[in-house]
Structures are given as C-alpha cells and as structure tokens.
C-alpha positions in Angstrom: 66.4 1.5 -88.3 64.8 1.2 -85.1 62.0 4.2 -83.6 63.6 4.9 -81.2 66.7 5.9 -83.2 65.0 7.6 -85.9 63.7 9.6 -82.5 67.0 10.6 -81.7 67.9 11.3 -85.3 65.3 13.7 -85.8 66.9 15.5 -82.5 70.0 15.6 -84.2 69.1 16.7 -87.2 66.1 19.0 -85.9 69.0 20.8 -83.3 65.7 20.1 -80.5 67.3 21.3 -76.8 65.7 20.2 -73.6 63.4 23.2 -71.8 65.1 23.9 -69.1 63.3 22.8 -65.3 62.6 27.0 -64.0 60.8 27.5 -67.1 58.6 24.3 -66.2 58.4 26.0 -62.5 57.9 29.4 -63.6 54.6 28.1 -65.7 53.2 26.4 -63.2 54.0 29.6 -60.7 52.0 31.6 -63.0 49.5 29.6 -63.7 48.7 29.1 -59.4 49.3 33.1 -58.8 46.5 34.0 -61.6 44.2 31.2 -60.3 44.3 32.9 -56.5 44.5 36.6 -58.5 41.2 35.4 -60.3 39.7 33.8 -57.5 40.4 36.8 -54.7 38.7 39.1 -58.3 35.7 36.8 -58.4 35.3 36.7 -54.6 35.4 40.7 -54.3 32.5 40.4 -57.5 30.1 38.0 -55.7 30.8 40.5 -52.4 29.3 42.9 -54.7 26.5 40.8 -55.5 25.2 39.7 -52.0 25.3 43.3 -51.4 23.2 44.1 -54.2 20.5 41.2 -53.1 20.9 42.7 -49.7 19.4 46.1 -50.9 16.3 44.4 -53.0 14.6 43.2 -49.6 13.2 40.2 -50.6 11.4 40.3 -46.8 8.7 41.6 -48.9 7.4 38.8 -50.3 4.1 40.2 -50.4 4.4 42.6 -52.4 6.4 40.7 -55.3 4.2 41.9 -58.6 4.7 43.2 -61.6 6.6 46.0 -60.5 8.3 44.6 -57.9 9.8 42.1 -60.4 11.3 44.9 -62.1 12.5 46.5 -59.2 14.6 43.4 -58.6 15.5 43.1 -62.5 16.4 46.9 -62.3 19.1 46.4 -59.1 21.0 43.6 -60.3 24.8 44.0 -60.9 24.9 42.3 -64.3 28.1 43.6 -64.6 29.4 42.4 -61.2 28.1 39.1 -62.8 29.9 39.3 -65.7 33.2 40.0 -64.0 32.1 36.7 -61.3 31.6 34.6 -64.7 35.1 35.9 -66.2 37.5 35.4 -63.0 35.8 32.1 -62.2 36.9 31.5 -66.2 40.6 32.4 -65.9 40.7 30.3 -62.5 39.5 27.4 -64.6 42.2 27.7 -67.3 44.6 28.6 -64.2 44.7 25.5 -62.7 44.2 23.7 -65.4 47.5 24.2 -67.0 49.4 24.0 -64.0 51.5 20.9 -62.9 48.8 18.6 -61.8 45.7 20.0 -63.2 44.8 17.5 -65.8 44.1 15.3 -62.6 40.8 17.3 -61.9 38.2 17.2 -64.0 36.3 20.0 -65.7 33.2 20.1 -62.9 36.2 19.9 -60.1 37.9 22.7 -61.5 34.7 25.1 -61.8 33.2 24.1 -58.1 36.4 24.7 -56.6 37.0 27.7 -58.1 33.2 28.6 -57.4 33.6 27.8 -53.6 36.7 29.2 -53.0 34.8 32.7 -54.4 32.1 32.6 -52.7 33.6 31.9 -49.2 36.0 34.8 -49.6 33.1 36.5 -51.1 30.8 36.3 -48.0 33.5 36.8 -45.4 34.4 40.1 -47.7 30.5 41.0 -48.2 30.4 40.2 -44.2 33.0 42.9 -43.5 31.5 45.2 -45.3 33.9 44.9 -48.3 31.5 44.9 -50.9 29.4 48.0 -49.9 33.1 49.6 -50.0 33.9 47.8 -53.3 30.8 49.4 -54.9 31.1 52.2 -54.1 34.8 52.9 -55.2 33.5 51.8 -58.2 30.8 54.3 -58.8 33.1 57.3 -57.6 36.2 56.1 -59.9 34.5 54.6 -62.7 32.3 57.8 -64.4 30.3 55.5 -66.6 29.1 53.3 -63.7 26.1 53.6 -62.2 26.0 52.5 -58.5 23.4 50.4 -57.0 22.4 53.3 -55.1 21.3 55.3 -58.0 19.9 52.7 -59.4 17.5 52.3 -56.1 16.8 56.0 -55.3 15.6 55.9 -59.2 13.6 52.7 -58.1 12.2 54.5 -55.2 11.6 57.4 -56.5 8.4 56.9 -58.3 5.5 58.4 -56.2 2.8 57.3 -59.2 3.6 53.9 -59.0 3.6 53.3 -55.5 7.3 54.0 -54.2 8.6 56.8 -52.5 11.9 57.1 -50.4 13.9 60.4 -48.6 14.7 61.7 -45.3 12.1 62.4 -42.4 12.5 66.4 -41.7 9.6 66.4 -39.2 7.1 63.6 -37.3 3.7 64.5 -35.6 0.9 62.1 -34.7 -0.7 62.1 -37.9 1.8 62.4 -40.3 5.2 63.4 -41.1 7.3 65.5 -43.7 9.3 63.6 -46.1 12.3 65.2 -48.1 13.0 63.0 -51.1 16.0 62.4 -52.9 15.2 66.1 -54.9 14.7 67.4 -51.8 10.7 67.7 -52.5 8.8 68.0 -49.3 5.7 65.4 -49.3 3.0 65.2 -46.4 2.9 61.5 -45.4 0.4 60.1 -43.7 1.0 56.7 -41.9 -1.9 56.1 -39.4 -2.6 52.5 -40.7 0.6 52.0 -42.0 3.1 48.8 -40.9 6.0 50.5 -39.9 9.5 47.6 -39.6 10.5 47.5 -36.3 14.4 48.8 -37.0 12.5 51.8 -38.3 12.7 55.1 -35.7 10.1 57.8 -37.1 12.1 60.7 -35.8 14.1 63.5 -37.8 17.0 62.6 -40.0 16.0 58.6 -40.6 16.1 57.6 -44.2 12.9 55.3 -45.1 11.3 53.6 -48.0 7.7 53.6 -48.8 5.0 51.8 -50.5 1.9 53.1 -50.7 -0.7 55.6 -52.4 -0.5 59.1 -54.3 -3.1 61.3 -52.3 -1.8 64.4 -54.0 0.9 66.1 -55.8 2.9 66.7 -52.4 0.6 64.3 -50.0 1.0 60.6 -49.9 -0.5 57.8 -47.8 1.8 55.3 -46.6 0.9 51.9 -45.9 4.5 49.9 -45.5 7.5 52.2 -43.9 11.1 50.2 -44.5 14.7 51.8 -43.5 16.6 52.4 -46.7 19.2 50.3 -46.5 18.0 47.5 -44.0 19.8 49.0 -40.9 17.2 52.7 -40.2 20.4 54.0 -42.1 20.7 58.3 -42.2 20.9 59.7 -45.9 23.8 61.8 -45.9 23.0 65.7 -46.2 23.1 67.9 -49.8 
C-alpha cells in the first residue's frame, strides 16, 4: 500500500474532520487584536517611564554622586518596566502565531513590537498621558507608590543635602520654605544658582541642594522648580 493511502486510511479509520476556515480566521484575529492590545499596554508603560526620567533631572550632571545615584535608582518605575518587558512579550508570541508570522524572525518581531511602543509611547508621554497614567495608578491602586512620593521622600532629606516645598515668603536675603510637612525653614540663597524657569515669589514649588545651617535654617546653593516647569504644589 502506497503513503499516501495509508494517509487517507488513517483518516478513515481515525474519523479526522477538516478545521473549518473561521476558526483559522478567528486565530489569526486574536492573535493581531492582542498584539495591538499589548502594544497600546506597553506604549502607555514606557509613557510612564519617560515621565519618570523626566522628574530625575539628569541637567544635573554635576552633581551625579553617591547620592545622587541613588536618587535615580530610588525613582525608577521598576514596575512600569516590568509591565514594558511583559506587553512587549505577549506582542512577540502575538504575531508570531498569527497567519504570516513565522516569516519574521525573532529580532523582527521584538524591534517591531519595541518601536511601535515607544512611538506611541512618546506621542502619549508628549500629551501628557503618562503624568495622567501615573497618577490614576497611585490614587486606584492602594499598594502603589507614585513617583511623586517617591521624590518628595527623595527631597526631603535636609541632612543630606536635599530639601524641597513651597516658597510662603521672599525677601532679599532669604526666603521661607514650607516643606512637604509643612515645616517652615529659613533659606538663604545669596550665592545660590537659581534655573532660570524658577520665579522666587510666593506659592512656587522648588527643589534644593545645598547645606544644613540649622534645625530650621538652610543655605541653598542650587534652586530647581519641582517638576521641571516652576510647577505650584497644590495646597493641604
């Protein structure tokens, strides 16, 4: 007996029935809707990123030490990276097992999942998408904590160097601070670089680094807005 009819022998005995075309369609459907899900996820993700290397203001090169290195350590999403990592995963396997995806290799699959992210990702991050992303998360998501907790905790540290809050008054000599505990602090800024975007007037939200003079006085010698822009911290 031939192959080919012990093939067809084997159907007949085995009872095998063609799969029918729309269950053929309907994989490959599912497998292109959860690569563009997975992409449009990882996109939102590195949104969240860019954002979070937005806030570590790496203008300030200088003063990239010890501390400063954990500072950066300290506001990086690792979880927003995770989640990048994962999407970027099930877009892989996505379009892999769709109709023609065997005709890409492994690197094309992962760099065009990769670049479809990331240009969503910027365009989102651009709009302002990943600011909002974030911070969804940290209301809706009780175990989360937000970038910006993480960086008031960062800036909060008076001893090391770091200090951050909202300007209550401004003379010539110095002004009076309100940290994020609302604790008063004398600052005084006489030879301090102050960033351009920076307005020293009532209500503007700055970072500092600088020098513990006392437990309430403290001697500036940089003056940065909080979040890039001479952005207002919103009242208690």
């Amino acid at each position: 007996m031939k192959g080919s009819e012990k093939l067809i022998e084997a159907i007949k005995q085995q009872d095998i029935q063609p799969v029918p075309k729309w269950q053929f369609s309907l994989k490959n459907g599912l497998a292109w809707a959860g690569f563009l899900v997975a992409v449009v996820l990882g996109a939102m993700a590195f949104s969240v990123i860019l954002f979070a290397i937005q806030q570590t203001d790496f203008n300030m090169v200088s003063h990239l030490s010890h501390s400063r290195l954990e500072m950066f350590l300290g506001l990086l999403p690792f979880i927003w990276i995770v989640f990048l990592i994962v999407f970027l995963a099930v877009a892989f396997y996505s379009i892999q097992y769709s109709k023609k995806g065997y005709k890409f290799t492994a690197a094309k699959l992962v760099g065009f999942s990769a670049l479809l992210s990331i240009l969503l990702g910027t365009l989102f991050f651009i709009g302002g998408g990943g600011h909002q992303l974030e911070h969804a998360f940290a209301v809706n998501v009780d175990v989360y904590e937000s970038l910006q907790q993480r960086k008031t905790k960062l800036w909060s540290m008076p001893e090391d160097g770091y200090l951050s809050g909202q300007i209550e008054e401004v003379s010539a000599e110095y002004f009076v601070l309100k940290d994020f505990n609302n604790k008063a602090w004398k600052i005084h800024y006489e030879s301090a670089f102050i960033a351009p975007v920076v307005r020293l007037e009532k209500g503007e939200t700055v970072k500092l680094i600088g020098k513990l003079a006392s437990k309430d006085e403290f001697t500036a010698e940089e003056i940065r807005p909080w979040g890039g822009r001479g952005t207002r911290m919103r009242g208690k």
